[in-house]
C-alpha positions as CSV (number, residue, x, y, z in Angstrom):
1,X,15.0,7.0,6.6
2,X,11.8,5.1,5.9
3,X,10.8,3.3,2.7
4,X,6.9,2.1,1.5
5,X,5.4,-1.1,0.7
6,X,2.8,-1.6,-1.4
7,X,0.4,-3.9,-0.7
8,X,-1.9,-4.7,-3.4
9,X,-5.3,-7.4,-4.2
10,X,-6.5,-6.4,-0.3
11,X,-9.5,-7.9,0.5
12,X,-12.3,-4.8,0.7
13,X,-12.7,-5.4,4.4
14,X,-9.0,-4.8,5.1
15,X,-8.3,-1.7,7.6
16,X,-5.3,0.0,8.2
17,X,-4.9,-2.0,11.6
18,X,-4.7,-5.5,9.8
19,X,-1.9,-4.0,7.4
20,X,-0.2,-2.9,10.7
21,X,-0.4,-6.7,11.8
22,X,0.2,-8.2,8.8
23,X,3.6,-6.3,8.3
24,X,4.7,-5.7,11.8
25,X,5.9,-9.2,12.6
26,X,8.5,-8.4,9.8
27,X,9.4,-5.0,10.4
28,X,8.8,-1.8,12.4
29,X,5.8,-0.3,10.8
30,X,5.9,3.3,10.9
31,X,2.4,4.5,9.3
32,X,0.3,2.5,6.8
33,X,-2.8,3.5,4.9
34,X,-5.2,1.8,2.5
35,X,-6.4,4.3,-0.6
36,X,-9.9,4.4,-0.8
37,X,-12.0,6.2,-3.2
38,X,-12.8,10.3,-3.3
39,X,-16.5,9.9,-3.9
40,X,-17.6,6.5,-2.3
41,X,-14.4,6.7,0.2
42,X,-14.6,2.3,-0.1
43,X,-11.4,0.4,-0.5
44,X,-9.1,0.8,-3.6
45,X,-7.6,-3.0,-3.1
46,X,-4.4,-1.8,-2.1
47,X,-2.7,-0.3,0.9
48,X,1.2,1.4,1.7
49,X,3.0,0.4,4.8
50,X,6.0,3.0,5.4
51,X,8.5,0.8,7.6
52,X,12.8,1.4,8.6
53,X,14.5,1.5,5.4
54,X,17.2,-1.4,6.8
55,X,13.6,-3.2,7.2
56,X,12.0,-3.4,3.5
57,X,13.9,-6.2,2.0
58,X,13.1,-8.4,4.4
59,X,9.7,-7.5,4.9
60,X,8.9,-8.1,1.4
61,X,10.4,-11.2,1.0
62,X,8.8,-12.3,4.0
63,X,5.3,-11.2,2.7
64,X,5.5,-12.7,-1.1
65,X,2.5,-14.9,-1.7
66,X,1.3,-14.1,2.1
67,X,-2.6,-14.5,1.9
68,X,-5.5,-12.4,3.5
69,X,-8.9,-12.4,3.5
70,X,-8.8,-15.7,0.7
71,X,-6.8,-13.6,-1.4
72,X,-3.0,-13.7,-2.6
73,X,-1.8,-10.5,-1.9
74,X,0.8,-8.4,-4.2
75,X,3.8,-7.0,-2.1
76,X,6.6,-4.5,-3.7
77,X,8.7,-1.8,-2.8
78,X,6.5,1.5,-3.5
79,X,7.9,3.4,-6.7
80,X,7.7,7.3,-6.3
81,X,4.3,8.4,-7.9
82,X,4.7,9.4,-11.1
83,X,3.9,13.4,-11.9
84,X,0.8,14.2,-13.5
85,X,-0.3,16.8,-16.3
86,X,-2.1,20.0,-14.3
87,X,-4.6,21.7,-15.7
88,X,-8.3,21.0,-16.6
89,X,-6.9,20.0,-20.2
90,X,-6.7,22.0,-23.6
91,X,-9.5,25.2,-23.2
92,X,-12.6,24.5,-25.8
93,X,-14.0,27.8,-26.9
């Protein structure tokens, strides 16, 4: 089973390939992918890296105060996103 790490305060030049080289000395990196923004689709800051569950532990350890880009990055285990309210919001007539 896999597990996600987030990977947050990215530089805004980070791709998708560096987070693969960043993490991959430290664990078998299985997809990763940096959010961007809907309208501008530019960098959020932060990425996920989806790596072996037995792996995670050690990768973030491994990663804690790792630097990229002049900038200390944030590294955690991904927590499930939480659900959101549907719907446009209360109806104004």
């Amino acid at each position: 089973m896999a597990k996600t790490i987030y990977v947050g305060n990215l530089p805004w030049s980070a791709t998708e390939d560096d987070l693969t080289a960043l993490v991959s000395p430290h664990a078998t990196v299985l997809s990763a992918r940096i959010a961007t923004d809907r309208e501008t689709g530019r960098s959020r800051g932060f990425g996920f890296v989806e790596v072996e569950d037995e792996q995670l532990a050690g990768a973030v350890e491994a990663l804690q105060n790792m630097e990229m880009g002049g900038r200390i990055l944030t590294i955690n285990e991904a927590k499930p996103r939480e659900p959101r309210a549907g719907g446009a919001g209360p109806r104004r007539w």
